[in-house]
N, C-alpha and C positions, 0 to 999 in steps of 0.2 A: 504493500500500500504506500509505500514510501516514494514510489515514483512518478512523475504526475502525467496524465494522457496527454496527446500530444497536441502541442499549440500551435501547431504551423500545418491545417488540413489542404488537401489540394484546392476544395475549391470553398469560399468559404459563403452559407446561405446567407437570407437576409430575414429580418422582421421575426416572426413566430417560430421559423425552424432555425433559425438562430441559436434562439434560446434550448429549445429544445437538442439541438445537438450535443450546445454545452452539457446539459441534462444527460444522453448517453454518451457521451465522451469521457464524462467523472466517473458515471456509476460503472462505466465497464474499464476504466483508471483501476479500480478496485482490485477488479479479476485478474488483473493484468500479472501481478507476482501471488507466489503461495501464501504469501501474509495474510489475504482474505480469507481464506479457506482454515487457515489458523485461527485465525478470529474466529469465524464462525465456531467451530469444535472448539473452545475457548470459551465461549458465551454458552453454548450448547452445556459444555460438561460442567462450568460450575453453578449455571442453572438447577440444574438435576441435580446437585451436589448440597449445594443450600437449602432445596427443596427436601431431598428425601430425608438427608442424615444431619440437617440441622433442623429445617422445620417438621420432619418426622411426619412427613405427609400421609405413608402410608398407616402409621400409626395412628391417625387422628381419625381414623373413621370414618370420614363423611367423603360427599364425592364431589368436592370442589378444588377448586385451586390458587384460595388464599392464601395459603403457605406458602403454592409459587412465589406469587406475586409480591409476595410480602418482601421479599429480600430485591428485588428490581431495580431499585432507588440504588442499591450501593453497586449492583450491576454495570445501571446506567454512567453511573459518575465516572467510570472506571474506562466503560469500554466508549463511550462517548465521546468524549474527547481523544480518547486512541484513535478512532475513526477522522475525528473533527481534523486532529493535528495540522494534516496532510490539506488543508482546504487551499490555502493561501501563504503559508509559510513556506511549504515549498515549489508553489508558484513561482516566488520570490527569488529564492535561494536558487534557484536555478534561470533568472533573468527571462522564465515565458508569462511571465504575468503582462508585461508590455504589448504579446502579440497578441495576449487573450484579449485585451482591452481593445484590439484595433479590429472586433467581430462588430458588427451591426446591433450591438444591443449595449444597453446604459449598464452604469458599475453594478444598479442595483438588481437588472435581470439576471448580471454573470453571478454575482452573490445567491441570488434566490434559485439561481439553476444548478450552483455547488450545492447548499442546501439541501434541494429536493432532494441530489442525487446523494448525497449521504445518507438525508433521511431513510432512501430507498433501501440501501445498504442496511441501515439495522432493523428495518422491517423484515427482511431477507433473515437476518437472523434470530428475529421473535418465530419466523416460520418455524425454524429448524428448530424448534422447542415443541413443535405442535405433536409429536408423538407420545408426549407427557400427555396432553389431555385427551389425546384417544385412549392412550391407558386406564387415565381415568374413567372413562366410557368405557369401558371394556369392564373394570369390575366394579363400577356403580353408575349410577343414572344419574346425570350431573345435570344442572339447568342451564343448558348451552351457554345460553343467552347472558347468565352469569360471568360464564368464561369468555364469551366474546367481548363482551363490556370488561373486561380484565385486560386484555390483550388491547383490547383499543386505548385504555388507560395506559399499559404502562408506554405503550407508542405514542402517548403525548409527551408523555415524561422522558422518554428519550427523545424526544424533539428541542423539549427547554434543555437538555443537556447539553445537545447539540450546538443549540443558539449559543451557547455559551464558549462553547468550544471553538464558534468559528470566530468570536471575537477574539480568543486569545490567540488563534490562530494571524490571524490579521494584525496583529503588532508586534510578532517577531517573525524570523527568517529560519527562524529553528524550531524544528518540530517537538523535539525534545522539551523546550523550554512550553512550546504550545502547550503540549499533553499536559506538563505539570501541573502550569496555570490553568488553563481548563478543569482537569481533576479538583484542585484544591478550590474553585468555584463551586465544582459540586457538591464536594466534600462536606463545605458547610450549610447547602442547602439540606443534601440530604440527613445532617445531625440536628437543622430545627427539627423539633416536633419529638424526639426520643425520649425517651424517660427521664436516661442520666442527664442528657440536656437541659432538659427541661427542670431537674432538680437542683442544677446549676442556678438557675433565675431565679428560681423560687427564692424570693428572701432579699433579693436585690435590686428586684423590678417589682411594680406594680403587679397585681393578675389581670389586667388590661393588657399591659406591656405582654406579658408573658404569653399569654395567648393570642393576641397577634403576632408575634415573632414565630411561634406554633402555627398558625397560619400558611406562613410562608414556606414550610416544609413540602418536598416533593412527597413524604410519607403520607403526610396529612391528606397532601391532594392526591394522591392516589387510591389511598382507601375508598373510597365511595365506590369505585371501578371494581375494586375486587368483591365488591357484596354485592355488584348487579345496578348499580345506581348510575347513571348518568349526570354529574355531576355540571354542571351547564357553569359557575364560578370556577371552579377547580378547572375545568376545562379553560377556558379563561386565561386563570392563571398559567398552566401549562403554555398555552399558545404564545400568551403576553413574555413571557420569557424568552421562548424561541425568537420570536419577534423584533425583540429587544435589543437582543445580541444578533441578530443579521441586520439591522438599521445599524446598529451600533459598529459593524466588520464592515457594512458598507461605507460611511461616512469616513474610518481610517481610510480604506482602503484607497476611496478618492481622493481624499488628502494628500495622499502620499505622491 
C-alpha cells in the first residue's frame, strides 16, 4: 500500500470520469503490493480474535454480534489511519501530487475521490468479516437487521477515522509520521466514553462536562448500531468527523 497509483495516465478524462478514475486509480493503488491482502487477514484475524477469546462471543449465548462490534472503535483507530497514511503523504514524497492536481477536477474532488477510495478499501474488509455472522446464522437465529445496522455503524466509524487520517496524512510527507498522528487522533476518541476514562473526570469536571466529552466517543456513537438502532445524531456525528478532516486535508492540501 505504500506505493501510490500512477499519476501520469495516457490519456487523461474530463468533468465526472475524472473524478471517478481518481476513484479507481487509489482503490486499485491498494491491490497493487501484498500489503493489502495483509491488511485484510490482519483486520480479519484480530477481529475474530477480540470477538471470540476476549468478548467470549460464543460463550454469551445469544445470536448477535455485539461483542463483535464492540471492540471496532480500537480496530478502526488502528487500521485507519494504516490505510489513510498513504493518501497524500506519499503523493508528496514522491513529487506526483503536482500531476494529480493538473486532472480536470478541483483539490476538493481529488480529496473526496482519495476518500471514497479508501473508504472502499475498508468496507472491503468489514466484508471479509462476514463469515462470522453467517456463523452466527448457522447456530442461532440472529435478527439480521441487527447485524446489518452493526456493520453499517461501524463503517461510519471507520469513515471518521478515516477523515482523520487523511488530515494527518496531508501535512506530512511521511507516512510513518501520518499513521502515528492519525492513530493517536483516534486513540483519544476512541478512550472518551470508557469506564476508566470516564472515572478519570469524575471528580474534576462537572457531570455536564463529563458526559459530553462521553458524547464524543466513537464507542458511544456506535453503540446504538450494535443493538439495531439507527442512530440518525451519532450518524451525524460519524459523518461530521469524516467530513471535517477531508475539508480540513483539502484546504492544506491547496495551500501548499
Amino acid at each position: 500500500m505504500s506505493s501510490p497509483a500512477e499519476a501520469t495516465p495516457s490519456a487523461r478524462p474530463a468533468g465526472r470520469a475524472a473524478f471517478a478514475a481518481i476513484v479507481r486509480r487509489e482503490f486499485a493503488g491498494y491491490f497493487r503490493t501484498p500489503l493489502a491482502y495483509v491488511f485484510l487477514a490482519v483486520f480479519n484475524a484480530f477481529a475474530m480474535s477480540l470477538a471470540f477469546f476476549v468478548g467470549n462471543l460464543y460463550e454469551a449465548g445469544t445470536a448477535n454480534l455485539d461483542r463483535f462490534f464492540l471492540y471496532h472503535p480500537w480496530l478502526w483507530a488502528f487500521l485507519a489511519p494504516a490505510a489513510g497514511a498513504r493518501l497524500w503523504a506519499e503523493e508528496r514524497r514522491q513529487g506526483t501530487l503536482e500531476l494529480l492536481l493538473t486532472w480536470p477536477v478541483t483539490v476538493w474532488q481529488a480529496a473526496l475521490g482519495k476518500f471514497l477510495a479508501a473508504w472502499l478499501f475498508l468496507a472491503c474488509a468489514l466484508l471479509v468479516t462476514l463469515p462470522i455472522a453467517f456463523t452466527v446464522g448457522y447456530l442461532g437465529r440472529p435478527d439480521w437487521g441487527v447485524i446489518a445496522c452493526g456493520y453499517v455503524g461501524s463503517l461510519l466509524c471507520a469513515g471518521a477515522c478515516l477523515g482523520l487520517a487523511a488530515l494527518a496524512s496531508a501535512v506530512t510527507r511521511s507516512q510513518v509520521i501520518a499513521f502515528v498522528t492519525g492513530f493517536l487522533a483516534c486513540f483519544v476518541l476512541v478512550l472518551l466514553g470508557y469506564g476508566v476514562f470516564d472515572g478519570l473526570l469524575v471528580g474534576v469536571l462537572s457531570d455536564e462536562t463529563v458526559d459530553a466529552v462521553r458524547r464524543l466517543g466513537l464507542w458511544r456513537n456506535l453503540e446504538p448500531f450494535t443493538l439495531g438502532i439507527f442512530d440518525v445524531p451519532a450518524a451525524g456525528y460519524f459523518l461530521s468527523l469524516a467530513f471535517a478532516g477531508l475539508g480540513l486535508s483539502t484546504l492544506v492540501v491547496d495551500r501548499r
